[in-house]
C-alpha positions in Angstrom: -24.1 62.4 -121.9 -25.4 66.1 -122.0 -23.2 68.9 -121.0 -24.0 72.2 -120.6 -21.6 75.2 -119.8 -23.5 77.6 -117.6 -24.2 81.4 -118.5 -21.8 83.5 -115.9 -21.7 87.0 -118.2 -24.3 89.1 -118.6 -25.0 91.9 -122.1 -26.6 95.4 -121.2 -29.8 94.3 -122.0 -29.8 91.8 -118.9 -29.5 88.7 -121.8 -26.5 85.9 -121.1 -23.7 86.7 -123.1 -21.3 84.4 -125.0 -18.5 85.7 -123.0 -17.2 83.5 -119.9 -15.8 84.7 -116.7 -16.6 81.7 -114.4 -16.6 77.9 -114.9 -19.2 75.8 -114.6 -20.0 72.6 -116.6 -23.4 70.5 -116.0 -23.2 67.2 -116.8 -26.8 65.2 -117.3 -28.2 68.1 -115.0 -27.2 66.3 -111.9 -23.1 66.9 -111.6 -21.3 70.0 -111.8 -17.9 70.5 -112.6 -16.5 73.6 -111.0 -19.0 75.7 -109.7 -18.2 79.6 -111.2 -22.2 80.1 -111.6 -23.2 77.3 -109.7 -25.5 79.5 -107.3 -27.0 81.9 -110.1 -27.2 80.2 -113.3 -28.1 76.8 -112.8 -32.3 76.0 -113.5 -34.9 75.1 -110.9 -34.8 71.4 -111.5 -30.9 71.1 -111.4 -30.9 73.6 -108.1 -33.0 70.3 -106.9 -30.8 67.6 -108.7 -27.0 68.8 -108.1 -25.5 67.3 -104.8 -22.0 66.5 -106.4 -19.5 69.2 -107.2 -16.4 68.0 -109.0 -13.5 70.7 -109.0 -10.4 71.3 -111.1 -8.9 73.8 -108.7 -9.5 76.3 -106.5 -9.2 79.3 -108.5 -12.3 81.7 -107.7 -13.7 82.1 -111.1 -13.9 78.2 -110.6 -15.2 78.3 -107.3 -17.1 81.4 -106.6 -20.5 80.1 -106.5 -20.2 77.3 -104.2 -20.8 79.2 -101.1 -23.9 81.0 -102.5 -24.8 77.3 -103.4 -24.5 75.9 -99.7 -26.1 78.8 -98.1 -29.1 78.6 -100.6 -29.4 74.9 -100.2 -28.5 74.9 -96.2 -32.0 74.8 -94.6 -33.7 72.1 -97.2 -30.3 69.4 -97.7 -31.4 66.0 -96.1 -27.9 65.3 -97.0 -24.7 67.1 -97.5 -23.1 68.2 -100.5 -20.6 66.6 -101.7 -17.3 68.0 -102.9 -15.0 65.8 -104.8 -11.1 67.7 -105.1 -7.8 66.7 -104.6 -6.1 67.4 -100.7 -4.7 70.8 -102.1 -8.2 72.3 -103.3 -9.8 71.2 -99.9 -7.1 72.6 -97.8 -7.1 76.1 -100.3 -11.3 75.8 -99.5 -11.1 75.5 -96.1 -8.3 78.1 -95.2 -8.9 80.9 -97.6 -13.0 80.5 -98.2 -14.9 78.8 -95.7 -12.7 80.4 -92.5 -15.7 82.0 -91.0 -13.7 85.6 -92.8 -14.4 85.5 -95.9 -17.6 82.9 -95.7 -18.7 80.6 -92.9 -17.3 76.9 -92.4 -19.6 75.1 -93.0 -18.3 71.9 -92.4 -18.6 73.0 -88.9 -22.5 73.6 -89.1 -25.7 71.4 -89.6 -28.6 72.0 -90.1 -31.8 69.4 -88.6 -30.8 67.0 -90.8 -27.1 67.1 -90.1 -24.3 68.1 -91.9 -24.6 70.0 -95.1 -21.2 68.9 -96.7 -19.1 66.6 -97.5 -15.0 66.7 -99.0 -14.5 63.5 -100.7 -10.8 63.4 -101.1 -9.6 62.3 -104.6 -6.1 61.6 -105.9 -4.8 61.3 -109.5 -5.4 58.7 -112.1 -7.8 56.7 -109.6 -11.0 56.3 -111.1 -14.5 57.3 -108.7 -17.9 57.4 -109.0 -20.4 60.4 -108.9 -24.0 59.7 -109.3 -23.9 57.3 -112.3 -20.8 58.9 -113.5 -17.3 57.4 -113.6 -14.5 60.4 -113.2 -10.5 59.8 -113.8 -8.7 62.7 -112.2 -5.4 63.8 -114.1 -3.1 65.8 -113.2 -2.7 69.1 -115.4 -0.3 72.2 -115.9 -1.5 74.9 -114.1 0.0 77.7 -111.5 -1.6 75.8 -108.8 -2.5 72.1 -108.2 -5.4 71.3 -111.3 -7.0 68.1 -112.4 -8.3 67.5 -115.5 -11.1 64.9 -115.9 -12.3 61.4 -118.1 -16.1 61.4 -117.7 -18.1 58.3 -118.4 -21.4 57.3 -118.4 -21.6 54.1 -119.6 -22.2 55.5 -122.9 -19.9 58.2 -123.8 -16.3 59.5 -122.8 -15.4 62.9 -122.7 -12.0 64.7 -121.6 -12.1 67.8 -119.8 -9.0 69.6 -119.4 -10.0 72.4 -117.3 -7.4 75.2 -117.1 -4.0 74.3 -118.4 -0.8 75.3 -119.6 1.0 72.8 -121.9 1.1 68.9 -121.3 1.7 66.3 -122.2 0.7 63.5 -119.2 -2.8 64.4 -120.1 -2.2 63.5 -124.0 -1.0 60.1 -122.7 -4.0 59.0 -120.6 -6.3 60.7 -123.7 -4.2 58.8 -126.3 -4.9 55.3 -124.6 -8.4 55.3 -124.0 -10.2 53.0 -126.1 -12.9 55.3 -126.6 -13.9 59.2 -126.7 -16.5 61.1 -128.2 -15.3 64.2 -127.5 -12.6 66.7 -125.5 -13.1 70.1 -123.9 -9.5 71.6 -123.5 -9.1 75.4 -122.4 -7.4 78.4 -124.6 -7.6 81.8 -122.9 -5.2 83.9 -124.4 -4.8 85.0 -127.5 -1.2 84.8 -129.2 -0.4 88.3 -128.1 -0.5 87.4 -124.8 2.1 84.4 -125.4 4.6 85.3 -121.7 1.5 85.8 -119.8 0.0 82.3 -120.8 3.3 81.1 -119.8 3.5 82.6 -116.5 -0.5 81.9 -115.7 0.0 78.1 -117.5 -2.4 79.1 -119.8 -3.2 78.2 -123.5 -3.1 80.5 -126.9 -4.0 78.9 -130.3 -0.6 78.9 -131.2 -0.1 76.7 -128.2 -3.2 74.9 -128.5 -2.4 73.8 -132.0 0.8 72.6 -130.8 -0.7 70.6 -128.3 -3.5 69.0 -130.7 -0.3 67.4 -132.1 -0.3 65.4 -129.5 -3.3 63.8 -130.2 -3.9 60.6 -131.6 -7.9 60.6 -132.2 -8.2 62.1 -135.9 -11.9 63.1 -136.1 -12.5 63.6 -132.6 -14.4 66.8 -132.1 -12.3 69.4 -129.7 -14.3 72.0 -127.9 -12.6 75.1 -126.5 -13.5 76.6 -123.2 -12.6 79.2 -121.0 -11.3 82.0 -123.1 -10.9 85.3 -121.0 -14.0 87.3 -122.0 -12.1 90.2 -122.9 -10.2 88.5 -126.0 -12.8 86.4 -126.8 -13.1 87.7 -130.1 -10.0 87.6 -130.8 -9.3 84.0 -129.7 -12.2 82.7 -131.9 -10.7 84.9 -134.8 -7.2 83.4 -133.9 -8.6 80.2 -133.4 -10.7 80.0 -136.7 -7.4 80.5 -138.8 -6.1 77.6 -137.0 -8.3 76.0 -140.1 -8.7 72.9 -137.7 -12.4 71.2 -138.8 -12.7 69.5 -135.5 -12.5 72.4 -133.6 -15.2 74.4 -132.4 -16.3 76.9 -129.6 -18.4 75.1 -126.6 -21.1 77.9 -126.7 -22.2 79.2 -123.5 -25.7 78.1 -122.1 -26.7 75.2 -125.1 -26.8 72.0 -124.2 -24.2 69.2 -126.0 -25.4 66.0 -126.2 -22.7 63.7 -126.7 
């Protein structure tokens, strides 16, 4: 399985930066996984390849470029994208983005092909399929409804928290797989910022360290993802004197092949 977390911050010089302030995972350059960058940052050949967008939530740094993505692909798509989410992130699409205010609806348009998207309703801990994927939704701790994610591809298994508070349902499902090569789990506070990860259900490395207690797979590698770009540096220094050997940064724009 390849992942890729795509650029979405950008230095002075006009060069992607390591910083993150949208989500957007790539997964064998045909799947996306929230869709932050989705419009801007993805490559010619994945623009052409991406017709499934899985979400965590509806949060806009996890959403923002979907519509950019539909209206670039609206006069070429000989079939619709497809958007797999839980009820709640359909109904938060539909009412708060695509409400012909903020962006059109396009589930109300076609194009001469027909229609250019699909909702494919998912609901927690029921396995479906995207592409050749398999994808087990689990429910998360976030401020609003979030899903977390066990990707197979027949070859590997990876766990995807997205954003999260503390949890512990997740551990369970994590704990009794019989396989996994690898987990991406969020931290975007640093330990300063303790009662606002609380009230945002977000993690610190304080918190995260607490919660890799929970975890059962000795060895396993742990990635971190979306740290808030403003105490990046911090969370990495934070993080570092965790002195955890399986835990490293998922570095913006490289592509993991796991």
């Amino acid at each position: 399985m390849k992942l890729r977390l795509l650029p979405s911050t950008f230095e002075s010089d006009g060069s992607a930066s390591l910083r993150q302030h949208y989500s957007c995972l790539i997964v064998d350059g045909c799947v996306a996984i929230d869709a932050g960058t989705l419009a801007n940052a993805v490559t010619i050949e994945e623009r052409e390849q991406i017709r499934d967008v899985v979400l965590t939530h509806a949060h806009l740094d996890h959403i923002a470029g979907l519509p950019l993505f539909l209206d670039d692909l609206f006069p070429t798509l000989t079939d619709p994208l497809r958007v797999h989410a839980t009820r709640d992130v359909i109904d938060a699409l539909e009412t708060h983005i695509f409400n012909w205010i903020v962006y059109p609806r396009f589930s109300e348009l076609k194009n001469e092909h027909g229609s250019v998207i699909e909702y494919r309703e998912i609901r927690q801990e029921k396995e479906f399929g995207v592409r050749h994927l398999k994808m087990r939704p689990v429910a998360v701790n976030h401020k609003v409804p979030s899903s977390g994610y066990i990707v197979r591809d027949g070859r590997s298994v990876v766990a995807i928290t997205g954003d999260t508070g503390e949890m512990d349902g997740f551990w369970n499902v994590v704990n009794s797989l019989d396989e996994l090569d690898a987990v991406l789990i969020e931290c975007a506070f640093p330990d300063e910022f303790a009662e606002l990860s609380a009230i945002s259900h977000h993690l610190t490395p304080s918190k995260l360290a607490l919660e890799l207690k929970k975890f059962d797979r000795r060895g396993c590698p742990v990635f971190v993802i979306n740290i808030k770009p403003s105490y990046r540096t911090k969370v990495c220094d934070q993080l570092a004197a965790l002195n955890q050997g399986v835990l490293k940064i998922l570095e913006v724009g490289r592509e993991y092949t796991l």
